[in-house]
C-alpha positions in Angstrom: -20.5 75.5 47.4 -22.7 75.3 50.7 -20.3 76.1 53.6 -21.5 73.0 55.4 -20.2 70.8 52.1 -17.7 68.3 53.2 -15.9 66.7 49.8 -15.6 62.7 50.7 -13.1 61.1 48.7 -13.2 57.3 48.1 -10.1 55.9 46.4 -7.7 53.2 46.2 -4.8 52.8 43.4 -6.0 48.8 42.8 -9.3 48.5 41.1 -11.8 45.8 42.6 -11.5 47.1 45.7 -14.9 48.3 46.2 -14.4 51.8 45.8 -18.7 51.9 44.1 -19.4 50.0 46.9 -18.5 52.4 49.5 -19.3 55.6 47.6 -22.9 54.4 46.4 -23.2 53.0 50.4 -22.5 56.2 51.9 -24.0 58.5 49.7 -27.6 56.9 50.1 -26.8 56.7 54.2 -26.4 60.4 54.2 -29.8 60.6 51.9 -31.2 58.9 54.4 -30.3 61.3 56.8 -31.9 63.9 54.8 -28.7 65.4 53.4 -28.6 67.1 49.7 -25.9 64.7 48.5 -23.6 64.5 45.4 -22.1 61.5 43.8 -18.9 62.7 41.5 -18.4 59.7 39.7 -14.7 59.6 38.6 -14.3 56.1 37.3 -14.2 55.6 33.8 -15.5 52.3 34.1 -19.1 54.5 35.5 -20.4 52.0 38.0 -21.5 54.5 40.4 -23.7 56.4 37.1 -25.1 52.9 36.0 -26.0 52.8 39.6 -27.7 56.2 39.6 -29.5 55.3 36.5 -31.4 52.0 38.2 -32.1 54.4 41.6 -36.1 54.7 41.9 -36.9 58.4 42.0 -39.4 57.4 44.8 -36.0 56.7 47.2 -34.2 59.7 49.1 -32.5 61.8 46.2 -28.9 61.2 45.0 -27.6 63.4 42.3 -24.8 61.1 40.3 -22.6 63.3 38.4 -20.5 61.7 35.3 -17.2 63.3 35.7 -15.6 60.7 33.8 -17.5 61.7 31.0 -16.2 64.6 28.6 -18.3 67.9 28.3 -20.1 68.5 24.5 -18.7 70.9 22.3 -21.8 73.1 23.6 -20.6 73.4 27.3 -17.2 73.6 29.3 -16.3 70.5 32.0 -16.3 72.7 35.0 -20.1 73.2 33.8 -20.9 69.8 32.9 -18.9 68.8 36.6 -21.4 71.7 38.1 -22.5 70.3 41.4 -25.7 71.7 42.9 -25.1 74.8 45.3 -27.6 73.0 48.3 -25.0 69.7 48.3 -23.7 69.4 52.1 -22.4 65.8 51.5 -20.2 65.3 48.3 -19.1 61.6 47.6 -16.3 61.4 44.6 -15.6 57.6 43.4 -11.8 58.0 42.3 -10.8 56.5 39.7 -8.3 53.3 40.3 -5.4 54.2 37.8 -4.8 58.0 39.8 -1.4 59.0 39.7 0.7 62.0 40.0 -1.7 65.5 38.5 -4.8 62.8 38.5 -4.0 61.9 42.3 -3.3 65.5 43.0 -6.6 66.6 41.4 -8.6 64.4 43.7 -6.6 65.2 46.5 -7.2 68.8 46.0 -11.3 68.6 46.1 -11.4 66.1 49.2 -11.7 67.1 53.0 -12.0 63.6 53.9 -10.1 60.4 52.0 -11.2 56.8 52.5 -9.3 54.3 51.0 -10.9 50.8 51.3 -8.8 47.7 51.4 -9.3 43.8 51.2 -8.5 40.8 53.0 -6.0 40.1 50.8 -2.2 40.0 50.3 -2.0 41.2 47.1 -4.7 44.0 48.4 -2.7 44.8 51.9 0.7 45.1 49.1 -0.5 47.4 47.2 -2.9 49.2 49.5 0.2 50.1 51.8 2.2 51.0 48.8 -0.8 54.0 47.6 -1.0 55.4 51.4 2.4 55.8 51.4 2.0 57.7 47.6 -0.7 59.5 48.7 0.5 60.6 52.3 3.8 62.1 50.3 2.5 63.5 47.3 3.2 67.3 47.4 -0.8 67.9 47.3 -1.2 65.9 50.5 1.7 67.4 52.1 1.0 71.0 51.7 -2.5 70.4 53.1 -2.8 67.5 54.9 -6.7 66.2 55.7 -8.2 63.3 57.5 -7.3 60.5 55.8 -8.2 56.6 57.0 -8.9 52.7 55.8 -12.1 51.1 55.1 -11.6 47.4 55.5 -13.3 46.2 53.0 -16.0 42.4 52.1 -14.9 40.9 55.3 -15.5 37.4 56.6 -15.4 37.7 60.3 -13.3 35.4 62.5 -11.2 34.1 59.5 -7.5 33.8 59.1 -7.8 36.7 56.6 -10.0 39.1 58.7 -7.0 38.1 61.5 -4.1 39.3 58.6 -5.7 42.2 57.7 -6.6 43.3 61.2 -3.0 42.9 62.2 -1.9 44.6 58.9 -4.4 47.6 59.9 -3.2 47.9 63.1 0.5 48.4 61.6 -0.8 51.8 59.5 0.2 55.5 60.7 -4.2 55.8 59.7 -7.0 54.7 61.8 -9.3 52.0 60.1 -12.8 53.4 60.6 -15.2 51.2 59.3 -15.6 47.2 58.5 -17.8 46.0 56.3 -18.3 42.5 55.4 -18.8 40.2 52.6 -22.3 39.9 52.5 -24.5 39.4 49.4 -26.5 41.8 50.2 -24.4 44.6 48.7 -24.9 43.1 45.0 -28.6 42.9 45.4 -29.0 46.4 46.6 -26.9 48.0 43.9 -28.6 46.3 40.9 -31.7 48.3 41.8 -29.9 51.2 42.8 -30.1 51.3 46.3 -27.7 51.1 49.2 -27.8 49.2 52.1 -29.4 51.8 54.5 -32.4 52.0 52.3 -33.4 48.0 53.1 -35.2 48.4 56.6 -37.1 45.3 56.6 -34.0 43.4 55.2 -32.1 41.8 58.2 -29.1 41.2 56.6 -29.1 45.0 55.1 -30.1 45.9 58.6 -26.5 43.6 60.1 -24.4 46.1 58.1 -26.8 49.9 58.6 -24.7 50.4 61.8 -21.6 50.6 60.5 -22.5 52.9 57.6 -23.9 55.4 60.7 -20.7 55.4 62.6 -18.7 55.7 59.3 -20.9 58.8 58.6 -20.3 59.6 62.5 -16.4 59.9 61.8 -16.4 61.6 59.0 -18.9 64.6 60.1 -16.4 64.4 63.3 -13.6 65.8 61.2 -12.5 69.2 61.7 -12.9 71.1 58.4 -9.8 73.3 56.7 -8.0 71.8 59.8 -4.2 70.7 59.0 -3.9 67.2 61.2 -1.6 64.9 60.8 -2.4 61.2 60.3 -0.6 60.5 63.9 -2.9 62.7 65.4 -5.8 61.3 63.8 -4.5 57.8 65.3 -3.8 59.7 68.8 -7.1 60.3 69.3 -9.5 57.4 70.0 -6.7 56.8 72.9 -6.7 59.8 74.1 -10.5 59.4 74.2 -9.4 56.5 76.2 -7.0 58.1 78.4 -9.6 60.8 79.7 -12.3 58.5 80.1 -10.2 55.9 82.1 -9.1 58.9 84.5 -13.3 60.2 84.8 -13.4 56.6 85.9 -11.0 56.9 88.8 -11.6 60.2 89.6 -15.5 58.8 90.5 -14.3 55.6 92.0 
């Protein structure tokens, strides 16, 4: 593995959460960036390979591997799993039904874990219940890594944007990324493109931002570091701290 790789994890224990979303989203934004990147696609249900299949080779490169798929009698699944040795930016789309060895698994190849939620109750139930399984799962507590909340095909300035921001701000995990529900993200992934890779689309370029600052965060994480998620959450307002004394230190 390149010693720059960083393993991104994107996972959720409730499908229709737009796990494909986000992992097809952010792979291409790093392609854009001109990273080698890797898409591990987990899911049995293979969205994020049919989406690989539509991408135009003419587009920055994306190599989809089928994990979910099982290896031919010719060859072994850690060969048929093989990911390329230049990859710096490794996306895995976890599959929705992880538990126990399957969660520990996934936990196991990620640096960084995403878990994207919606604005809803049923969502924000059992989106708090799987951080709280995967924050004390035995894989997650003998190495602990960045871990933090995508919310997820947002309306802005809605009752349930309101809930789900006040439900965010009760988690021990930063949210680090909003996204909204835009139409946009279904056009884009029937031709196998991401967001990032529309530049003349305006409401394409509304959302590009937020993929760069989501890719910002991520490549901000400390690698092999053991952190807790209070430290994670510590941060920004610590940030905030120091800042507000530069300020009156130059007043």
């Amino acid at each position: 593995m390149h010693p720059d790789a960083r393993r991104i994890l994107i996972v959720n224990g409730k499908g229709g959460c737009g796990k494909t979303t986000i992992a097809t989203n952010l792979a291409v934004a790093y392609a854009n960036r001109d990273r080698d990147v890797a898409l591990l696609d987990n899911d049995p249900q293979a969205a994020s390979t049919f989406w690989g299949e539509q991408r135009s080779p003419d587009l920055p490169k994306v190599h989809v591997i089928p994990a979910h798929a099982r290896a031919n009698m010719y060859e072994t699944q850690v060969f048929h799993d093989r990911i390329a040795q230049d990859a710096t930016r490794i996306i895995i789309d976890g599959q929705s039904n992880a538990r126990d060895r399957d969660l520990e698994d996934l936990i196991r190849q990620a640096d960084v874990v995403l878990i994207p939620i919606l604005p809803s109750a049923i969502d924000m139930h059992v989106g708090e219940r799987f951080i709280t399984e995967l924050l004390t799962h035995r894989a997650y507590r003998s190495a602990p890594r960045p871990v933090a909340v995508i919310a997820n095909r947002v309306q802005p300035n809605t009752d349930t944007h309101r809930k789900l921001e006040h439900f965010l701000s009760c988690l021990d995990i930063p949210c680090v990324a909003t996204f909204r529900d835009s139409p946009i993200y279904t056009q884009v992934a029937e031709t196998g493109e991401g967001v990032v890779d529309q530049r003349d689309n305006r409401a394409a370029r509304k959302e590009t931002a937020s993929w760069w600052r989501l890719a910002d965060w991520i490549d901000a994480q400390e690698k092999h570091a053991k952190v807790t998620v209070r430290e994670l959450r510590l941060r920004p307002r610590a940030a905030l701290r120091a800042g507000s004394k530069q300020s009156n230190k130059r007043a």
